[in-house]
N, CA, C and O of each residue as an XYZ file, in Angstrom:
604
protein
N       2.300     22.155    -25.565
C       2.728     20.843    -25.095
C       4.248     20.772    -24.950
O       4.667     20.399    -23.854
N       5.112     21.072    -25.886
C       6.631     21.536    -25.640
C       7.050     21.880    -24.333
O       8.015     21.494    -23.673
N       5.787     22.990    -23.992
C       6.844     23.653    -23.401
C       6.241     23.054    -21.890
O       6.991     23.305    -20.946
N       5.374     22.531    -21.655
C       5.437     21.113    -20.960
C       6.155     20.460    -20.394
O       6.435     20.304    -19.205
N       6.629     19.851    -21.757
C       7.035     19.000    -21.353
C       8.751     19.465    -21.242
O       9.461     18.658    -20.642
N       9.396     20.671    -21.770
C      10.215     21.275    -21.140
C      10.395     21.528    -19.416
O      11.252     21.318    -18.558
N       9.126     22.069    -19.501
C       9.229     22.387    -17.614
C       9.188     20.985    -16.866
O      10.004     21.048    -15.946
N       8.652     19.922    -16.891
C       8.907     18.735    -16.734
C      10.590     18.176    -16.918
O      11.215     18.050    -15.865
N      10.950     18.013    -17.568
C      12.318     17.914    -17.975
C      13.303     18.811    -16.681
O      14.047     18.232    -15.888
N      13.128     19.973    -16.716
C      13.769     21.008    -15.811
C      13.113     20.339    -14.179
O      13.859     20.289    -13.201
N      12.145     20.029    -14.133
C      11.816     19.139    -12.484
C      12.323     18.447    -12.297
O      12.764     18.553    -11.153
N      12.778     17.203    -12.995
C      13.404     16.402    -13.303
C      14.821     16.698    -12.871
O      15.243     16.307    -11.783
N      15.430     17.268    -13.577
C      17.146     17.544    -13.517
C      17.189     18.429    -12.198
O      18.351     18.720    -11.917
N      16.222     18.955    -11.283
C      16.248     19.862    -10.268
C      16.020     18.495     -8.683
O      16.463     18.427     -7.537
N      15.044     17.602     -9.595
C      14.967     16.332     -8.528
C      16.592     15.412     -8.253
O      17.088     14.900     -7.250
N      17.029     15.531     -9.641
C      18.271     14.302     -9.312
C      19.385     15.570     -8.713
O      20.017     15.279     -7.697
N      19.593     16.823     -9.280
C      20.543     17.576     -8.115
C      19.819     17.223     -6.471
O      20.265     16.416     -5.656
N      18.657     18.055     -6.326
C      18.261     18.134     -4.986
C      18.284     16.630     -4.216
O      18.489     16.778     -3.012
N      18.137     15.323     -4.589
C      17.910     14.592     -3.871
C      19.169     14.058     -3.578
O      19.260     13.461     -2.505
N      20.807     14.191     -4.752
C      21.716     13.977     -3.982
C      22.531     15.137     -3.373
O      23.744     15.244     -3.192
N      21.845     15.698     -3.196
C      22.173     17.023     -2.251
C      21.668     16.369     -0.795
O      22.299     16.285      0.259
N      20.690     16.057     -1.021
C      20.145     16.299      0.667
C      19.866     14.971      0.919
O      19.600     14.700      2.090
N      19.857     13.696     -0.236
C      20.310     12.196      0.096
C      19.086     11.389      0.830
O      18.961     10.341      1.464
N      18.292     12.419      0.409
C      16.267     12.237      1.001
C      15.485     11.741     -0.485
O      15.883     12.071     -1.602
N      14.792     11.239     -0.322
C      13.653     10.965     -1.834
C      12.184     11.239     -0.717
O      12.051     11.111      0.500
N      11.579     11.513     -1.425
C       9.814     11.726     -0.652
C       9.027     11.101     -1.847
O       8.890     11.528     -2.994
N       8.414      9.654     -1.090
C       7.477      9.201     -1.090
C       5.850      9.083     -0.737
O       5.598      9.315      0.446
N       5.026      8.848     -1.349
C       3.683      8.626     -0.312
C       3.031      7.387     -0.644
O       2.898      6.538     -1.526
N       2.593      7.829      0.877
C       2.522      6.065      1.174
C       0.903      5.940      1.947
O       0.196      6.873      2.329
N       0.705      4.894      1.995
C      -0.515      4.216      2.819
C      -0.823      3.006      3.052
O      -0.180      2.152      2.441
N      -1.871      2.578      3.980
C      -1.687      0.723      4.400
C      -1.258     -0.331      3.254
O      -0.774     -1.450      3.421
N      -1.565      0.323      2.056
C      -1.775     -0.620      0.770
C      -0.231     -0.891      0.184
O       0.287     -1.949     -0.174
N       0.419      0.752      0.230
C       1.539      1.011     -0.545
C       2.020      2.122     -1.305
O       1.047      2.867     -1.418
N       2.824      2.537     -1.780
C       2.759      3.585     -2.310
C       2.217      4.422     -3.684
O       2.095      3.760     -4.715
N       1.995      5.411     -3.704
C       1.586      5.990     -4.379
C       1.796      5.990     -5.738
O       2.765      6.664     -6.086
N       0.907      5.192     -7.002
C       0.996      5.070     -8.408
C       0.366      5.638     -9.226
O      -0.777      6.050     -9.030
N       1.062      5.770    -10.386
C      -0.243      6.673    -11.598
C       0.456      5.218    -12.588
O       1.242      4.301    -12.350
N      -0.421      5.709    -13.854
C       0.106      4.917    -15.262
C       0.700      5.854    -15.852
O       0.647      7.053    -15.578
N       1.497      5.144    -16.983
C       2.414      5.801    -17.902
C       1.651      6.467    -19.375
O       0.735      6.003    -20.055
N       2.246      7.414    -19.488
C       1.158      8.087    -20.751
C       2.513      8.123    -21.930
O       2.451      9.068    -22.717
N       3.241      7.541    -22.031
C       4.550      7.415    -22.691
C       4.927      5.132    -22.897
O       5.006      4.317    -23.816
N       4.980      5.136    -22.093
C       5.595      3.493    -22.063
C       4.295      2.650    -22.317
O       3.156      2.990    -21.998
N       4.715      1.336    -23.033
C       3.667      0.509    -22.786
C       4.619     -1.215    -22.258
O       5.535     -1.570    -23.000
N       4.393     -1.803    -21.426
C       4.508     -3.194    -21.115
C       4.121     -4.212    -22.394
O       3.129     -3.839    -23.019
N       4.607     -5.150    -22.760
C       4.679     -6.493    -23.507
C       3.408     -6.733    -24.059
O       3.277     -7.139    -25.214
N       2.107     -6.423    -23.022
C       0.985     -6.281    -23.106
C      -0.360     -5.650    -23.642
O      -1.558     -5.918    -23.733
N       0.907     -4.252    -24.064
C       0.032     -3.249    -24.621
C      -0.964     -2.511    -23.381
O      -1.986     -1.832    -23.476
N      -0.314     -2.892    -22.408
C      -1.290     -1.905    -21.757
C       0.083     -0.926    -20.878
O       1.171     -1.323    -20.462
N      -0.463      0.275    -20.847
C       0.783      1.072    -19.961
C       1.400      0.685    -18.386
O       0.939      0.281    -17.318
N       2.562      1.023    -18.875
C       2.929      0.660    -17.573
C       2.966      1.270    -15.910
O       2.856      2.450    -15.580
N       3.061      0.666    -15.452
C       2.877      1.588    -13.747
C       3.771      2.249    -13.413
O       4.877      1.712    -13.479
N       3.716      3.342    -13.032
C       4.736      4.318    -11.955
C       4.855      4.612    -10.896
O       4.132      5.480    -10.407
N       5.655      4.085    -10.308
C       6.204      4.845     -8.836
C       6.456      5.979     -8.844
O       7.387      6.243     -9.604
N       5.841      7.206     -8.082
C       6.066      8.526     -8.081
C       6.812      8.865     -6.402
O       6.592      8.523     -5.240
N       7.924      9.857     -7.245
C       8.576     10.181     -5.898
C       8.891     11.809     -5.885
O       8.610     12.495     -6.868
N       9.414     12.296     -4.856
C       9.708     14.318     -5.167
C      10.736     14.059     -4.594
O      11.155     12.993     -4.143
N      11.260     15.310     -4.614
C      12.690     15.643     -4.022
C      12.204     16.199     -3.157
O      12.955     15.843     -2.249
N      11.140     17.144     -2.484
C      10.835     17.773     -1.332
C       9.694     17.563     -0.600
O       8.636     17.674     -1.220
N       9.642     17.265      0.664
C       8.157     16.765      1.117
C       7.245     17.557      0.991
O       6.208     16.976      1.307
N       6.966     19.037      0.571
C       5.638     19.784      0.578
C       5.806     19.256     -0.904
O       4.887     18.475     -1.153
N       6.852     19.453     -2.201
C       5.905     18.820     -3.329
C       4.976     17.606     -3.463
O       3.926     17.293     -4.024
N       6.160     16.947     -2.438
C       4.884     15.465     -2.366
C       3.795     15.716     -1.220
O       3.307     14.638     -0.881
N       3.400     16.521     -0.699
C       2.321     17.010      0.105
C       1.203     17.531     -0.169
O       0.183     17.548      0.519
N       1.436     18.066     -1.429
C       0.800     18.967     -2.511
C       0.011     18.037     -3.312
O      -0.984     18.326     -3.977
N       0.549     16.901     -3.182
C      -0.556     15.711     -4.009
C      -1.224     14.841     -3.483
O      -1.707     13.787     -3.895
N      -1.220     15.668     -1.954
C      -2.026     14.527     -1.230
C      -3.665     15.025     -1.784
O      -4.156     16.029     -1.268
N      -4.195     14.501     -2.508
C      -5.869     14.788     -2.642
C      -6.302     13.761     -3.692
O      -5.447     12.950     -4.050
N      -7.724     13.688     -4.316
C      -8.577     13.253     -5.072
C      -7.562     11.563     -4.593
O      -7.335     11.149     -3.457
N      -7.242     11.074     -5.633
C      -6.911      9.450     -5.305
C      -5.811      9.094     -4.667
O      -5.417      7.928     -4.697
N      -5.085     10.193     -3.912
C      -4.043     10.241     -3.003
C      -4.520     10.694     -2.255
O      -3.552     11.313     -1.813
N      -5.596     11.058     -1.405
C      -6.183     11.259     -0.309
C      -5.553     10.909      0.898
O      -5.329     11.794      1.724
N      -5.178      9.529      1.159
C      -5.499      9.092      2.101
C      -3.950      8.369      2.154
O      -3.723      7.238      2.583
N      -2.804      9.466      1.521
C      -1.285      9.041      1.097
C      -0.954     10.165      2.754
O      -1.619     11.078      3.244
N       0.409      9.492      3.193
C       1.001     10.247      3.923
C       2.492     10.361      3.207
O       2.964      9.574      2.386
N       3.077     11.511      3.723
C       4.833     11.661      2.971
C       5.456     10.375      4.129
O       5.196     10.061      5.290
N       6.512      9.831      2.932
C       7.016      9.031      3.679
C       9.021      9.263      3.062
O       9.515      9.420      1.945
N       9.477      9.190      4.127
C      11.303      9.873      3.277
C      12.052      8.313      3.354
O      11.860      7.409      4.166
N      12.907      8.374      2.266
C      13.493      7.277      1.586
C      14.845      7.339      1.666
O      15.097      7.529      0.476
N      15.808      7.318      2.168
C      17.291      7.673      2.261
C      17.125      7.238      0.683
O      16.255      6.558      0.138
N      18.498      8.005      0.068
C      18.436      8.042     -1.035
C      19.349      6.815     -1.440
O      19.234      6.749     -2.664
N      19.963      6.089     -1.132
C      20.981      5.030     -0.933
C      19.799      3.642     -1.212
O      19.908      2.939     -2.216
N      18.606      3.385     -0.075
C      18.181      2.376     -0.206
C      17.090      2.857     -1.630
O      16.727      1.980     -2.414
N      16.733      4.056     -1.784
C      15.973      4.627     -3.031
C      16.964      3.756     -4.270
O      16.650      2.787     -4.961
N      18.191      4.502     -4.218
C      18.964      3.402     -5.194
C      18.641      1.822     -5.484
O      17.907      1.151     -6.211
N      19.541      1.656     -4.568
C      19.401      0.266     -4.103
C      18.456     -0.415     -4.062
O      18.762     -1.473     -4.611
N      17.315     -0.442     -3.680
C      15.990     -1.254     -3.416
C      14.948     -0.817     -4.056
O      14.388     -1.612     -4.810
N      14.487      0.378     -3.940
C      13.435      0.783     -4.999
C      13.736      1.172     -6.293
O      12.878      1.674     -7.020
N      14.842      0.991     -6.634
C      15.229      1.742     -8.385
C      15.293     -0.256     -8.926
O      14.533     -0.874     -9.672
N      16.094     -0.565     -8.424
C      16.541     -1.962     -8.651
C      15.094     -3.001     -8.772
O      15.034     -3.757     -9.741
N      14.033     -2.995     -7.821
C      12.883     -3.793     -7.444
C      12.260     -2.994     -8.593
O      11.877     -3.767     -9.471
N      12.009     -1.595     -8.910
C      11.060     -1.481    -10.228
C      11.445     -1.709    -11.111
O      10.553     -1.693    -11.959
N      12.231     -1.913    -11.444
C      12.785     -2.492    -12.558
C      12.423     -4.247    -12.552
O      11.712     -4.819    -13.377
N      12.830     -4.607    -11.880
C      12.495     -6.213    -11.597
C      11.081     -6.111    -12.101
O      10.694     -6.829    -13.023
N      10.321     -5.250    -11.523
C       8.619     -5.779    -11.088
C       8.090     -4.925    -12.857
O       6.936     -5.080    -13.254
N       8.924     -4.250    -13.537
C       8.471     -3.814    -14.676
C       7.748     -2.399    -14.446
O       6.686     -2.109    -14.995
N       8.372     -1.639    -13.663
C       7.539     -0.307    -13.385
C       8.643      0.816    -13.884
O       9.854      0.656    -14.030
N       7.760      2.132    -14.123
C       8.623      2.992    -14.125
C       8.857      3.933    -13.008
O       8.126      3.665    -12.055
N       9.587      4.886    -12.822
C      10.116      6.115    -11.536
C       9.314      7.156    -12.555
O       9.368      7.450    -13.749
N       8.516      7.553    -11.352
C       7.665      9.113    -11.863
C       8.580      9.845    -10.880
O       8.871      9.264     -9.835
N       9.048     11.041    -11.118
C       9.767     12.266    -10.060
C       8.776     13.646    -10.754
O       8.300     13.844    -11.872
N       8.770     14.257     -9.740
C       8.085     15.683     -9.019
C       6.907     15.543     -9.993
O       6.885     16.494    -10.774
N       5.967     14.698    -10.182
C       4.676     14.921    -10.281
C       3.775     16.062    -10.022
O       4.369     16.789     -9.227
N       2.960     16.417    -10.230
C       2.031     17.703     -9.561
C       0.738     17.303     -9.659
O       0.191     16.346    -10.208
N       0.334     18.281     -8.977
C      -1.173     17.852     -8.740
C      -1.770     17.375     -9.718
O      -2.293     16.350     -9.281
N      -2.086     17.506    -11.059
C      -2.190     17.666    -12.097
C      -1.792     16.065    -12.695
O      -2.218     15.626    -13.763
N      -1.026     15.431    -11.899
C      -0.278     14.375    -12.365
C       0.428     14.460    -13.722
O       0.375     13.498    -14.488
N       0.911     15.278    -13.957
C       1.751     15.569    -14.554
C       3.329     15.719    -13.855
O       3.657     16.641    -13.108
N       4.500     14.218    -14.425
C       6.217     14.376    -14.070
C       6.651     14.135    -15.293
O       6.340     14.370    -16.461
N       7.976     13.256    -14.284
C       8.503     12.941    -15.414
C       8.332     11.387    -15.387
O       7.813     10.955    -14.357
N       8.749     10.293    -16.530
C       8.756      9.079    -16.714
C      10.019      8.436    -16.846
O      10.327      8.404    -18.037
N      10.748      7.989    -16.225
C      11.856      7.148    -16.384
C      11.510      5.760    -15.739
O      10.763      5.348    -14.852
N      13.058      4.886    -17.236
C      13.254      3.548    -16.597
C      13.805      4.187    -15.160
O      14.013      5.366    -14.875
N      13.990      2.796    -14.237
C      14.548      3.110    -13.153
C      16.054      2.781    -13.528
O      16.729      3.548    -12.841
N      16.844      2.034    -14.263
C      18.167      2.376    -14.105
C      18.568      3.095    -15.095
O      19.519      2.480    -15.576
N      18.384      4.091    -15.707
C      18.289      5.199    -16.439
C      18.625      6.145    -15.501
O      19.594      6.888    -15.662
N      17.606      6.201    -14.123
C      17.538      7.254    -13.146
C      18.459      6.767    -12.349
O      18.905      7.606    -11.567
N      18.884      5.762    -12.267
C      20.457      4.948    -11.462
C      21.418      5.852    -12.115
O      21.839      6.794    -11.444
N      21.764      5.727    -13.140
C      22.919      6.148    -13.872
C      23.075      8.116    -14.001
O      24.099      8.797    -14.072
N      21.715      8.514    -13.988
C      21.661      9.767    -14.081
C      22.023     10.396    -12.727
O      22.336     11.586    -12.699
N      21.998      9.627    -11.549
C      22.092     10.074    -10.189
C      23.238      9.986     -9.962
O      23.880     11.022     -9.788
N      24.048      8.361     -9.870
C      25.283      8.372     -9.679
C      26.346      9.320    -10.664
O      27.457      9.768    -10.380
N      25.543      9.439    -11.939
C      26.432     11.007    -12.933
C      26.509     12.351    -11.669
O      27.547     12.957    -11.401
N      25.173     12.603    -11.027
C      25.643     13.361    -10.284
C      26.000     13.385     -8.979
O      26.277     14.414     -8.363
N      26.003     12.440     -8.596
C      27.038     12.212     -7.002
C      28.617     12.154     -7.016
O      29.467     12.248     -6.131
N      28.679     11.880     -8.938
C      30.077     11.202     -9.323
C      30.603     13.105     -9.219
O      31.517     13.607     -8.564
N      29.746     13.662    -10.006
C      30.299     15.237    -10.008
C      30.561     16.467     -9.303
O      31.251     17.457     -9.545
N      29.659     16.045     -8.175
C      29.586     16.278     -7.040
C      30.765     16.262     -5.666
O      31.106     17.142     -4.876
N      31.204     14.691     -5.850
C      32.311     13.741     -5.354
C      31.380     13.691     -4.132
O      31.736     14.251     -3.095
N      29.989     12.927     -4.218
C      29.503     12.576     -3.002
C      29.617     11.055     -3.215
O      29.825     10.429     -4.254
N      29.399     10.569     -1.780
C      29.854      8.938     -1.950
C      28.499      8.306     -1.298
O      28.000      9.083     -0.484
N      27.835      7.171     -1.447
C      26.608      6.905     -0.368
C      27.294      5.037     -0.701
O      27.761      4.476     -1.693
N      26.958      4.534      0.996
C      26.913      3.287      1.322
C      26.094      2.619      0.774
O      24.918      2.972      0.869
N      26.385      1.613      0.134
C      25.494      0.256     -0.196
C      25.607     -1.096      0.278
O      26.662     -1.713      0.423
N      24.536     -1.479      0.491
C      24.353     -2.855      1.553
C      24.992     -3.909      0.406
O      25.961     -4.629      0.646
N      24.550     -3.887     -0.398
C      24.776     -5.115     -2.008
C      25.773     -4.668     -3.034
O      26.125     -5.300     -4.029
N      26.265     -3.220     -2.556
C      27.387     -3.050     -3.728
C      28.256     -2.308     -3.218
O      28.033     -1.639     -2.209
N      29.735     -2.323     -4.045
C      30.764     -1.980     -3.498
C      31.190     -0.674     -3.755
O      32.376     -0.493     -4.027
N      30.365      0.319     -3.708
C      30.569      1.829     -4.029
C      29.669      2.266     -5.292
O      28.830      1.500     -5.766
N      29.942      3.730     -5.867
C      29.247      3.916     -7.006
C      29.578      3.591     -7.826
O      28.798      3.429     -8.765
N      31.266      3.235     -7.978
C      31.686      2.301     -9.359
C      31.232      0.983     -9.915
O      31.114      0.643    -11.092
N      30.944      0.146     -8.523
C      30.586     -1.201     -8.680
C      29.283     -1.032     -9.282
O      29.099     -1.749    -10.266
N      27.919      0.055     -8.805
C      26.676     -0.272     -8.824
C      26.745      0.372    -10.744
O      26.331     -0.155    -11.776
N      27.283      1.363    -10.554
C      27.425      1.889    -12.462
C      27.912      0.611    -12.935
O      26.948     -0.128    -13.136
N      28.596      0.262    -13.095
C      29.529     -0.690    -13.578
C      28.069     -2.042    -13.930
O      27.819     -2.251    -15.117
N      27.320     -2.760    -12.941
C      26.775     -3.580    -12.925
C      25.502     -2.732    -13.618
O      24.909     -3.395    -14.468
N      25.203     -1.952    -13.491
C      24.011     -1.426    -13.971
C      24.155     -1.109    -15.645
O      23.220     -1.313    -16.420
N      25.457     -0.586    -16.061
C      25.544     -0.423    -17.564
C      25.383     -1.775    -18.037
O      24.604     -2.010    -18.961
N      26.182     -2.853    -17.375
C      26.277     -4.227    -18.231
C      25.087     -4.406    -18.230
O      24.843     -4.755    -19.385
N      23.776     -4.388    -17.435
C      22.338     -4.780    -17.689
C      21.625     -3.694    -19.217
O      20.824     -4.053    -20.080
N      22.203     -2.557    -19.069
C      21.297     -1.086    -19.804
C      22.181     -1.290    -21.409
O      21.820     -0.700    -22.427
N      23.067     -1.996    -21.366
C      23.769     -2.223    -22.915
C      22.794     -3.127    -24.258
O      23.288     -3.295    -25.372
């Protein structure tokens, strides 16, 4: 199980390089919406686990899960800016977590979503890549507003 959840961990840190490398997120999607599992780690207020948004850094990983209850998912690509911005920000609102590089197996990883805010802009900051935001004034402003919420 360690070592699991090691190789998980290593998908993870290979998703937040690769996706601000290439500034793409891969989604899947269908008439309904996108593609969810539950959390085998978190639980909601409720005691019941919470939901995940699952995303990859490369469209054949997320291609690779098209089957059994993703059947009928197509890849769908996310500039990584509105990924920030709109889908990290809205799951959080709506109480969900960010699944990244899942496998068939449904087995990823589990993060809050501004956890995965802060871990991304760490590496765009190291990087010295810069991405436009519609609602914020660079990566300083969106860190900046995002720690005062994560304190």
């Amino acid at each position: 199980m360690l070592q699991d959840s090691i190789l998980i961990e290593k998908r993870h840190k290979r998703f937040i390089k690769t996706v601000c490398e290439s500034g793409i997120v891969y989604g899947l999607k269908n008439k309904d919406g996108f593609a969810t599992s539950t959390s085998n780690k978190y639980e909601g207020n409720n005691g019941n686990p919470l939901g995940i948004i699952c995303f990859w850094a490369e469209q054949s990983l997320a291609k690779s899960c098209i089957k059994s209850d993703w059947i009928k998912y197509k890849v769908s690509k996310i500039p990584l800016s509105d990924f920030i911005e709109n889908w990290c920000i809205g799951m959080e609102n709506d109480d969900f977590l960010v699944g990244t590089e899942f496998d068939q197996n449904m087995f990823g990883f589990e993060t809050e979503p501004l956890k995965l805010i802060l871990d991304l802009l760490k590496e765009l900051k190291s990087t010295e890549k810069n991405l436009n935001f519609k609602k914020f004034n660079g990566i300083v402003d969106l860190e900046n507003q995002v720690k005062a919420i994560v304190k």
